[in-house]
Every structure is written in C-alpha cells, then in structure tokens.
Backbone as a chain_set.jsonl record, in Angstrom:
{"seq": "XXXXXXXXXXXXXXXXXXXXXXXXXXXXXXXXXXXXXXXXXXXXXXXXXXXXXXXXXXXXXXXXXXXXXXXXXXXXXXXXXXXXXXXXXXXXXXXXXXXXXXXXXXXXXXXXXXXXXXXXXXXXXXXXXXXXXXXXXXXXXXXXXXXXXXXXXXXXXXXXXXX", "coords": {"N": [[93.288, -40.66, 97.452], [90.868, -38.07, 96.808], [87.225, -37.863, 97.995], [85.27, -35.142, 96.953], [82.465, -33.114, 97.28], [80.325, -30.73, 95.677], [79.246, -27.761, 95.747], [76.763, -25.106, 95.335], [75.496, -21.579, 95.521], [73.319, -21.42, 97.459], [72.143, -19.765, 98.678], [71.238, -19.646, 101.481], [69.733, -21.578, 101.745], [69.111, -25.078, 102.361], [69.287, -27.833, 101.453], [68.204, -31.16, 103.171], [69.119, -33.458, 102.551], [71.245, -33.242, 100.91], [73.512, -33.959, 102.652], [73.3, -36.625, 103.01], [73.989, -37.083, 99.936], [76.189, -36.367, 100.291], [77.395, -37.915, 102.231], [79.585, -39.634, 101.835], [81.805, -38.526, 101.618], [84.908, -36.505, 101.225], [85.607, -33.733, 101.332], [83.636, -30.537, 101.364], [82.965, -28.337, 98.947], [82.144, -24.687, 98.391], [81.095, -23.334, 95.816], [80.428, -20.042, 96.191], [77.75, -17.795, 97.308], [76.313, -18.153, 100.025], [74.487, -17.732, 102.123], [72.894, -17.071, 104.862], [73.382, -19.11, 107.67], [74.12, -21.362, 106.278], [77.29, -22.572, 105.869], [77.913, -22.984, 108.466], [76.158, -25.154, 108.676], [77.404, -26.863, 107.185], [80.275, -26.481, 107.83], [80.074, -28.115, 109.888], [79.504, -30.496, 109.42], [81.4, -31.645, 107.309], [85.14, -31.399, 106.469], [85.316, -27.717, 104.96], [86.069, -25.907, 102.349], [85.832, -22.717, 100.582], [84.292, -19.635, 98.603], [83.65, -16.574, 98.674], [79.997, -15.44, 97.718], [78.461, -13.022, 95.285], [76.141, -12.108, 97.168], [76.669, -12.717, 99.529], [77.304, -11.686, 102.738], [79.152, -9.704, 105.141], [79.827, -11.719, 107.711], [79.78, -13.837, 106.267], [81.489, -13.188, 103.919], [84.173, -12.393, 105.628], [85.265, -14.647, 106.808], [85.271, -16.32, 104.169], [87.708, -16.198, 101.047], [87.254, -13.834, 97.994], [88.424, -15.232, 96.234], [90.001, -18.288, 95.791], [92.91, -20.134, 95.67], [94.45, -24.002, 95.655], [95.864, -26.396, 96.695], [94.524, -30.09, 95.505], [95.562, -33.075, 96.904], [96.94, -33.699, 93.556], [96.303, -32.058, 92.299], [96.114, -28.613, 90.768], [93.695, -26.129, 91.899], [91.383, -23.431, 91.336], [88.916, -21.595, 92.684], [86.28, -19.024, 92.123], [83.563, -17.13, 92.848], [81.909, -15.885, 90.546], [82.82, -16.539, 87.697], [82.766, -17.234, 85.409], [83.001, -18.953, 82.451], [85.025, -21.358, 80.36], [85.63, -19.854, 76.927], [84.575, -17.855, 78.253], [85.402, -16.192, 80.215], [85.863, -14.227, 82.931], [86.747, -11.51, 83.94], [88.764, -11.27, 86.174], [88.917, -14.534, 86.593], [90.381, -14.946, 84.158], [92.812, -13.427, 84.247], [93.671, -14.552, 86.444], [93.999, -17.737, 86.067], [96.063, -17.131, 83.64], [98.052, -16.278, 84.569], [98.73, -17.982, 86.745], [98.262, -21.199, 86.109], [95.65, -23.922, 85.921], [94.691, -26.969, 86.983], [92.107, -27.575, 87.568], [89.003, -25.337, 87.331], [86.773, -24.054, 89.353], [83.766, -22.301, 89.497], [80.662, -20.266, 90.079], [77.479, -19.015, 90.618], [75.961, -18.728, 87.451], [74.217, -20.206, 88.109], [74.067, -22.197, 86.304], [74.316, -25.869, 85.525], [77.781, -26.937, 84.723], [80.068, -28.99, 83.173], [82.773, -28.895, 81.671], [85.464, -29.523, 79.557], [88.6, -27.298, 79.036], [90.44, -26.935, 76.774], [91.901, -25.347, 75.345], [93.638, -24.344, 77.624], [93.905, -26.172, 79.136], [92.277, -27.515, 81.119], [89.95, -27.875, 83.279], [86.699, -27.088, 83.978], [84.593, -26.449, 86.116], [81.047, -25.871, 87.624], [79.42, -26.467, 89.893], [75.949, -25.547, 89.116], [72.547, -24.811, 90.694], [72.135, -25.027, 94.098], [70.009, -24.184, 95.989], [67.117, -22.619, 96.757], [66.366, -19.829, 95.617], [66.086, -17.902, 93.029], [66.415, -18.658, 89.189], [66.817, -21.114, 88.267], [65.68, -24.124, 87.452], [65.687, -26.726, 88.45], [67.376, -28.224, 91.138], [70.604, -28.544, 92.161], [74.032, -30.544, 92.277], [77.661, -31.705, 92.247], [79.094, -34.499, 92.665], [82.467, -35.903, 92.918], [85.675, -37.483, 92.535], [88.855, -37.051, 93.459], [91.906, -38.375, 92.635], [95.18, -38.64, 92.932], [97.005, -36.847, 90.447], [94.508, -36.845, 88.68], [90.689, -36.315, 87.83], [88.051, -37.807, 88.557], [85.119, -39.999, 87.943], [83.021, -38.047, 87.902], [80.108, -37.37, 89.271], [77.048, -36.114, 88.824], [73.781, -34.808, 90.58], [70.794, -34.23, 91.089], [68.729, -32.973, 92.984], [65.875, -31.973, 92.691], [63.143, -29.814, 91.892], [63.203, -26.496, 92.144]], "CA": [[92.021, -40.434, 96.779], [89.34, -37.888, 98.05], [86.21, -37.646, 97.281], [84.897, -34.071, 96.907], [81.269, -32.612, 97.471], [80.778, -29.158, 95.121], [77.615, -27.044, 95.766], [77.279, -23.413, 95.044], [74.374, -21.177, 95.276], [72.412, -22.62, 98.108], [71.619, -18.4, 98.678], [70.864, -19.608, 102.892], [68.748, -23.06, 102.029], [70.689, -26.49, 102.578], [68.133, -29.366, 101.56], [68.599, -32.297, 103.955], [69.464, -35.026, 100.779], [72.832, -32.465, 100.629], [73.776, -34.647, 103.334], [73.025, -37.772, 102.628], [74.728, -37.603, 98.931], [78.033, -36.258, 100.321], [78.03, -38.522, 103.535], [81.018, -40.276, 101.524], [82.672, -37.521, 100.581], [86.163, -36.332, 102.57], [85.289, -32.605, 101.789], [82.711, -29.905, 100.851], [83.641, -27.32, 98.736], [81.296, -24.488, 98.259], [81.653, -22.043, 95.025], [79.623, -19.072, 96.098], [76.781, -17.202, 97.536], [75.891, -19.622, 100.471], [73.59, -17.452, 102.534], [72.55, -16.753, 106.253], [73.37, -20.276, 108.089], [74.97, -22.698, 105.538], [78.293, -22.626, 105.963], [78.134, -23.77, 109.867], [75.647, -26.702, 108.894], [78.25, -27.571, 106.007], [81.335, -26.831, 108.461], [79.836, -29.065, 111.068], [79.655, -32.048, 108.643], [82.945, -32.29, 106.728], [85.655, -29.839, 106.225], [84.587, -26.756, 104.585], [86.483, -24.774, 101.899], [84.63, -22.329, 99.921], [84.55, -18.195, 98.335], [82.116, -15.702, 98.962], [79.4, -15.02, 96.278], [77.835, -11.26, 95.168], [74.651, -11.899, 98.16], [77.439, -13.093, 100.962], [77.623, -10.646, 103.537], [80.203, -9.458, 105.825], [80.198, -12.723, 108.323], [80.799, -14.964, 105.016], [83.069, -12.139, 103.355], [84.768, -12.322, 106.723], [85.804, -16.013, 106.603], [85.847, -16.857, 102.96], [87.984, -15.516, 99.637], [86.936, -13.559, 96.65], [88.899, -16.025, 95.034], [90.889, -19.525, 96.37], [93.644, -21.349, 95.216], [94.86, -24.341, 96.492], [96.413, -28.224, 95.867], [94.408, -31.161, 96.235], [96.393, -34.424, 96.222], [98.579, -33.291, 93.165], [95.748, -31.035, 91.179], [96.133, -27.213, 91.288], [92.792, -25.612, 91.936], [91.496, -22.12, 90.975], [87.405, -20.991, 92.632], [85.778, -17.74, 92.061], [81.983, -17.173, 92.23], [81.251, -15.358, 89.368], [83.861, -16.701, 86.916], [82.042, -17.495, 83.755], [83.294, -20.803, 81.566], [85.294, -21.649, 78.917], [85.942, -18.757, 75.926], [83.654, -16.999, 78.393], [86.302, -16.641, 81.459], [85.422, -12.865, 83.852], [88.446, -10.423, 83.649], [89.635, -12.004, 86.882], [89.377, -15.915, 86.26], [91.289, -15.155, 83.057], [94.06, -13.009, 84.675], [93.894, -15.442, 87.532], [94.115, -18.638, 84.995], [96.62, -16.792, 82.967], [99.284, -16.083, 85.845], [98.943, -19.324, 87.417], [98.208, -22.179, 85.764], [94.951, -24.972, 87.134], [94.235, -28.183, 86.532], [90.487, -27.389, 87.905], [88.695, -24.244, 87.368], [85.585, -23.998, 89.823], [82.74, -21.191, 89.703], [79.334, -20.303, 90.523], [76.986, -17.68, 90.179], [75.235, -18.467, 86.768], [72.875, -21.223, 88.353], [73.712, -23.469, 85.208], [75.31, -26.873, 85.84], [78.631, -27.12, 83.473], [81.043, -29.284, 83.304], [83.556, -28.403, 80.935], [87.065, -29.447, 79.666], [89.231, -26.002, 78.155], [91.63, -27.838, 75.699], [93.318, -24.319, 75.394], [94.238, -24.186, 78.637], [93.863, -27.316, 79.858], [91.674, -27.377, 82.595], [88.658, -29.068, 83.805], [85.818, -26.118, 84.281], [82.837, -26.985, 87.032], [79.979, -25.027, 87.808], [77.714, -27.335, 90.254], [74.799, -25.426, 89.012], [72.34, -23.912, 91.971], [71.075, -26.11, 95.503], [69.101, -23.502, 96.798], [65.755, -22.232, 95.835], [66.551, -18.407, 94.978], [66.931, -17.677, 91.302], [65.715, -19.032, 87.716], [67.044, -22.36, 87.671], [64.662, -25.063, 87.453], [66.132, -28.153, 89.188], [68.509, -27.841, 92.66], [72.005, -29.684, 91.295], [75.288, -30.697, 92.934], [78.089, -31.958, 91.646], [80.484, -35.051, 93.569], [83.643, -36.715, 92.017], [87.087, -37.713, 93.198], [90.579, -36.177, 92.791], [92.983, -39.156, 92.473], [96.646, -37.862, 92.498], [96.496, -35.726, 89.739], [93.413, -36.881, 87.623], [89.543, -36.164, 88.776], [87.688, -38.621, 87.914], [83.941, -40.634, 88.908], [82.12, -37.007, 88.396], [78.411, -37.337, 89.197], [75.472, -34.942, 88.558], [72.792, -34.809, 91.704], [69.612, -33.858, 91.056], [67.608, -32.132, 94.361], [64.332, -32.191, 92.823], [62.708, -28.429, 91.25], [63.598, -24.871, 92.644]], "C": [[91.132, -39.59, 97.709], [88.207, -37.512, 97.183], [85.467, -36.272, 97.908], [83.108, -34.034, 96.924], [81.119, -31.267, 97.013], [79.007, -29.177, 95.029], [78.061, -25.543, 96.01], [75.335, -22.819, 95.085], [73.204, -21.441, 96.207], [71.691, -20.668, 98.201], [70.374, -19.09, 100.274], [69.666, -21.036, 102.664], [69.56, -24.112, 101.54], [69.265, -27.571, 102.481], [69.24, -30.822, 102.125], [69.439, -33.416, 103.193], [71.099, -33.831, 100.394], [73.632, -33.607, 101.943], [74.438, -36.001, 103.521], [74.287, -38.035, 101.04], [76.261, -37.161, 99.413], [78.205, -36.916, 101.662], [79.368, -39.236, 103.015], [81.854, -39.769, 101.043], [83.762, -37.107, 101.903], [86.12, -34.75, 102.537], [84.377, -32.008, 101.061], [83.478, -28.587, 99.932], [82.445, -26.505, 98.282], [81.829, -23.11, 97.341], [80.57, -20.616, 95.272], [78.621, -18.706, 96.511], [76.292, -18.78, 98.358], [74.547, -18.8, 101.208], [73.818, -17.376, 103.883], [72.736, -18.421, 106.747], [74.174, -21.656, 107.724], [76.283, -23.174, 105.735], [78.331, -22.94, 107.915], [77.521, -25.02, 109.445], [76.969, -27.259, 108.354], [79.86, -27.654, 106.793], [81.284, -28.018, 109.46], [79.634, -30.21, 110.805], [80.374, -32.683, 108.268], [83.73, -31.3, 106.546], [85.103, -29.123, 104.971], [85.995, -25.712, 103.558], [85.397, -24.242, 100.855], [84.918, -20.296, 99.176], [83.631, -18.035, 98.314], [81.54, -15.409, 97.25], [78.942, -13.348, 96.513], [76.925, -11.438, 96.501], [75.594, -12.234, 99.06], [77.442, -11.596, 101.566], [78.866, -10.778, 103.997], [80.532, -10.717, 107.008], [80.734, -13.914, 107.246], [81.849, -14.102, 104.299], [84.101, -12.083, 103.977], [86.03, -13.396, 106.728], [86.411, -16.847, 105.094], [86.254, -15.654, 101.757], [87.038, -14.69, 98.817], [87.56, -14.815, 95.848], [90.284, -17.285, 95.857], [91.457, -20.096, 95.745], [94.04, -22.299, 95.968], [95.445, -25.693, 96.12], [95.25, -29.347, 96.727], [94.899, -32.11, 96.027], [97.299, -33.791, 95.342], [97.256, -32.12, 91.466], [95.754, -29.336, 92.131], [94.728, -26.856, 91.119], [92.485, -24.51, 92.244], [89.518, -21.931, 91.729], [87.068, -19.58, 93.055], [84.375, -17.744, 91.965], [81.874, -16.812, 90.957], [83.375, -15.472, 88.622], [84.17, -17.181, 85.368], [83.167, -19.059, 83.638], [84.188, -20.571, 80.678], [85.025, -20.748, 77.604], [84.871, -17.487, 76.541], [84.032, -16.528, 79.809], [85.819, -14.968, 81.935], [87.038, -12.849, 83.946], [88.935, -11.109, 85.163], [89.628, -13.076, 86.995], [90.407, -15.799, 84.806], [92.234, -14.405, 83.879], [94.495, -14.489, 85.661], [94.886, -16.937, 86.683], [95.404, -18.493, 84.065], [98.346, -16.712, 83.935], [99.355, -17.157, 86.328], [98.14, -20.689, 87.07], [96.99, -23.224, 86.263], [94.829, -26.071, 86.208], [92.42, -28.264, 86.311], [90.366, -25.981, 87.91], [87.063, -24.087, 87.94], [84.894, -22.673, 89.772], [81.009, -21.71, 90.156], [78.523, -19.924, 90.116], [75.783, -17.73, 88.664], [74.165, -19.403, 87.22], [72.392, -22.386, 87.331], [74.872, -24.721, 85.393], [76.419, -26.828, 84.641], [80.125, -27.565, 84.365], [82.121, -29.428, 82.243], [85.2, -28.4, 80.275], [87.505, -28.058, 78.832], [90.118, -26.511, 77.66], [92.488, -26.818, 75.149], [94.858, -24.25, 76.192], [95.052, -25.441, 79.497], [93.501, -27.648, 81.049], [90.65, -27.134, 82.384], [87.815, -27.666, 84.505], [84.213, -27.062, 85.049], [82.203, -26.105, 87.331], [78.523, -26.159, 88.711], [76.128, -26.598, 90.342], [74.239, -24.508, 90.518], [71.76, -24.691, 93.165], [70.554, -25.689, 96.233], [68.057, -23.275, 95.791], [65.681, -20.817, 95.426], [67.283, -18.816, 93.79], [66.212, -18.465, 90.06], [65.887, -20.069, 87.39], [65.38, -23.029, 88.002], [64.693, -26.836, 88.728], [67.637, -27.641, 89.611], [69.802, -28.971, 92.154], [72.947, -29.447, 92.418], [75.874, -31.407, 92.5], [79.393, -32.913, 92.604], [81.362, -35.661, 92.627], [84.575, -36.594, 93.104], [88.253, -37.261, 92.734], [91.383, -37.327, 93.253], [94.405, -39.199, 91.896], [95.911, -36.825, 91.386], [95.303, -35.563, 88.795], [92.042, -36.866, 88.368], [89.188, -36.865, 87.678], [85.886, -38.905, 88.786], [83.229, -39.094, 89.075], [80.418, -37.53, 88.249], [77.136, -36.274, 89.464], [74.269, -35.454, 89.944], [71.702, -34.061, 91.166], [68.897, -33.835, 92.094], [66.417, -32.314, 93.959], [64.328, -30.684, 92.161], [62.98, -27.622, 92.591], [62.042, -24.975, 93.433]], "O": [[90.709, -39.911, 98.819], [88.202, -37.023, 96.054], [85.115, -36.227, 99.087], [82.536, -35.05, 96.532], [81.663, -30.424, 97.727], [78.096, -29.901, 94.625], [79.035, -24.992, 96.522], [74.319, -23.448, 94.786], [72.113, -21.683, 95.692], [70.606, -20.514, 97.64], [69.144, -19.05, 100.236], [68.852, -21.314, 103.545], [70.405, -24.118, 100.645], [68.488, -27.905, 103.375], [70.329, -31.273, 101.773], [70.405, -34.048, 103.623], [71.803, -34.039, 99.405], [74.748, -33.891, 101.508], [75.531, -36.373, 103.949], [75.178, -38.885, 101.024], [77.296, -37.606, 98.918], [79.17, -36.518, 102.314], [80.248, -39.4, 103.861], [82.631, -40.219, 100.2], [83.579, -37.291, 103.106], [86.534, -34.222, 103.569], [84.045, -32.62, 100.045], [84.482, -28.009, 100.349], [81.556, -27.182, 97.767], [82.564, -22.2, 97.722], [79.933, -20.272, 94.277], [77.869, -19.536, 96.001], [76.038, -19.889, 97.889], [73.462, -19.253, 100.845], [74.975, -17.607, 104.232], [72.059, -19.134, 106.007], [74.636, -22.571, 108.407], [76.364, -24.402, 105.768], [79.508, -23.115, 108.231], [78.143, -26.044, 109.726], [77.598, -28.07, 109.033], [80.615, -28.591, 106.534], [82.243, -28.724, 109.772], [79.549, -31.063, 111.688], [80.469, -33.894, 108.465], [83.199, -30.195, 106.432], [84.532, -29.739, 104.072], [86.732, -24.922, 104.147], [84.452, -24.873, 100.381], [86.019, -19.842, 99.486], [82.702, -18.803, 98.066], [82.121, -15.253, 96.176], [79.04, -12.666, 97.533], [77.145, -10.393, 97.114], [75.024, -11.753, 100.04], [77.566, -10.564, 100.907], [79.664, -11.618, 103.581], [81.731, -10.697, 107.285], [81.722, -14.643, 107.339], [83.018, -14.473, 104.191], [85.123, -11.788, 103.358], [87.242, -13.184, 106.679], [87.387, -17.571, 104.897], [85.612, -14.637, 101.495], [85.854, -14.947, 99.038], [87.015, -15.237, 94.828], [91.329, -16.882, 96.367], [90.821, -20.823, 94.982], [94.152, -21.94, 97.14], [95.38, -25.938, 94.915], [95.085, -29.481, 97.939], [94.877, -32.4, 94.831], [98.33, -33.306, 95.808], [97.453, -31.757, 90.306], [95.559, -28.992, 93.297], [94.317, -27.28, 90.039], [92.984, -24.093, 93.288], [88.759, -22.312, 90.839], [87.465, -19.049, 94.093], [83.886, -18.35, 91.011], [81.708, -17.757, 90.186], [84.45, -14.924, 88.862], [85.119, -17.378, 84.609], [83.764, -19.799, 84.421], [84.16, -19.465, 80.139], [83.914, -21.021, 77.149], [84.43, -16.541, 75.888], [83.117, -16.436, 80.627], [85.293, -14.422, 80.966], [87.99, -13.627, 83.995], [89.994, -11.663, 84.87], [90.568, -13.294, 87.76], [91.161, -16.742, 84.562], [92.659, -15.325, 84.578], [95.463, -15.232, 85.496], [96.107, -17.086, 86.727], [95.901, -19.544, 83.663], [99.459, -17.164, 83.665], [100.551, -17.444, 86.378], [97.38, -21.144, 87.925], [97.34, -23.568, 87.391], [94.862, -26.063, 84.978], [91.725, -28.737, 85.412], [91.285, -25.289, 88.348], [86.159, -24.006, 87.109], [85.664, -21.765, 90.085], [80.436, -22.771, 90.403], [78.373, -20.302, 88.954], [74.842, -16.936, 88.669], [73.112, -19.321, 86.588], [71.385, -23.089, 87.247], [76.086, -24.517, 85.396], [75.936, -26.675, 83.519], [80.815, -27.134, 85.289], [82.221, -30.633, 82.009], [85.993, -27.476, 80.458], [86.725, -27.718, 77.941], [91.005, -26.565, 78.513], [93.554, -27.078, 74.592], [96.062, -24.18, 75.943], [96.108, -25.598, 80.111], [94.26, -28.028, 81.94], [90.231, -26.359, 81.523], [88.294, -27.204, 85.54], [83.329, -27.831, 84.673], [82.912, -25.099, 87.362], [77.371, -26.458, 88.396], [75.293, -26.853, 91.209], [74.955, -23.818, 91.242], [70.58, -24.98, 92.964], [70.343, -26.307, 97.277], [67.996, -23.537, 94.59], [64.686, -20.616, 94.731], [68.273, -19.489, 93.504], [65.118, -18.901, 90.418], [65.359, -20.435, 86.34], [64.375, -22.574, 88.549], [63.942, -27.551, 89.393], [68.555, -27.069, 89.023], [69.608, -30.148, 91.849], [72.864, -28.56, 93.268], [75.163, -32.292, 92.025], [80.366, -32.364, 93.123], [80.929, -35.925, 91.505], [84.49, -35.962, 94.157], [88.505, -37.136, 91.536], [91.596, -37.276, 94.465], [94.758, -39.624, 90.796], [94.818, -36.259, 91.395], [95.042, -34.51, 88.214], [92.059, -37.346, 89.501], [89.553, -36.828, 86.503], [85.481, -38.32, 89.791], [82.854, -38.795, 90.208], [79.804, -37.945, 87.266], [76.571, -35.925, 90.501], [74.076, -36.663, 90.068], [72.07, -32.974, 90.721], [68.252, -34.874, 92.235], [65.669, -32.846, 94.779], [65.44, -30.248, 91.862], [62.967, -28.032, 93.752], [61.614, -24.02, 94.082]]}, "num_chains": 1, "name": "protein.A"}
C-alpha cells in the first residue's frame, strides 16, 4: 500500500499545510509547472516524482519529463502537464494513452480539480487542481489517496484556503 501526495501548479509557492497533509504519505508526485524552489522543498520531504509544466524552466526541464510513465505497486501510470481530461485528451495524452495502455492518467495545467473515471479506456483521470497562488483558480487544492496493488482507492480533496 502507498499512500500518494498529488499537487500540480504550485507556479514557485509551497504553502506550509502541503506538509502537514502529506506527512503520511510515502510519495509526492507533482503534475506540472512547480516554479523557482519547489521541487527541492518537496524533494527534501518525501521522494519526488514529477513533469515539467509550460512556466518550468531549464533547471526543472533539466531534471523532470515532458511526460512520465511508470508502475506503482501493480497500476500503470501515465503524467503530462497539459493533458486535458476525458473526451478532451491533448494530441499527446491520447497518442500516449493509445500506445500504451494506464490504469491512472495524471495532468495539470488547467487549475481545475478533476477527478475522473474514462469507462472507454478505462482509466482513472486526476487533475489535483492548482496549490499555488498564480492563475484564476479560486481555492489552492491537492489531491491524496492510496494505490493498493492494483486498485487506488481512499482519494481525498484538500482544500488550502483562496488563491
């Protein structure tokens, strides 16, 4: 069993209470656009996987994907920042999706929380929304749950407080 920590969007601000809700978590995963700084606090807490968003520079472009696959426990997992949703997939999450198969399909980038089953495909679409304060959302979100062998399960919605 691990229990996951998904935040996307922080665009270089990490509120302290990011901390706190994933102290029980076994890793961070971060879909996108983290910013100037984040990705050391967030490596220096729990392990760290993650893909660069459109605002990442060349030290996060450096280190992280355009696009990650990978296994956790016994689910295949697919994250792309900008990878749209469900009948609304970006010309490379659908090729991607289409060639190789996920159980989980993580993105970023629109700053709207969605969690999403695809009953086409079959596979579990997340979007933890945005946990920084750049951009149009309204309220800072994050998104924890557990991957137990092959089923994710126990997802919970975080609420940060307003942008």
């Amino acid at each position: 069993m691990t229990h996951i920590g998904l935040i996307s969007d922080t665009h270089g601000f990490l509120d302290d209470a990011v901390f706190k809700h994933f102290d029980k978590c076994d890793q961070v995963w971060h879909a996108g656009d983290f910013g100037p700084g984040v990705a050391d606090k967030l490596r220096s807490f729990k392990p760290l996987r993650g893909v660069y968003g459109n605002i990442d520079g060349y030290e996060i472009r450096s280190e992280f994907p355009e696009k990650l696959r990978f296994t956790c426990e016994g689910v295949n997992v697919l994250m792309i920042h900008i990878g749209g949703y469900p009948g609304r997939y970006s010309a490379l999450a659908k090729a991607e999706l289409r060639s190789e198969p996920s159980q989980l399909f993580i993105s970023g980038h629109s700053h709207i929380l969605k969690v999403i089953y695809d009953d086409k495909i079959k596979c579990l679409h997340m979007n933890p929304g945005a946990a920084g304060k750049h951009g149009w959302h309204k309220v800072r979100t994050l998104i924890r749950f557990v991957v137990d062998g092959d089923k994710m399960r126990d997802c919970e919605v975080i609420e940060l407080g307003p942008r």
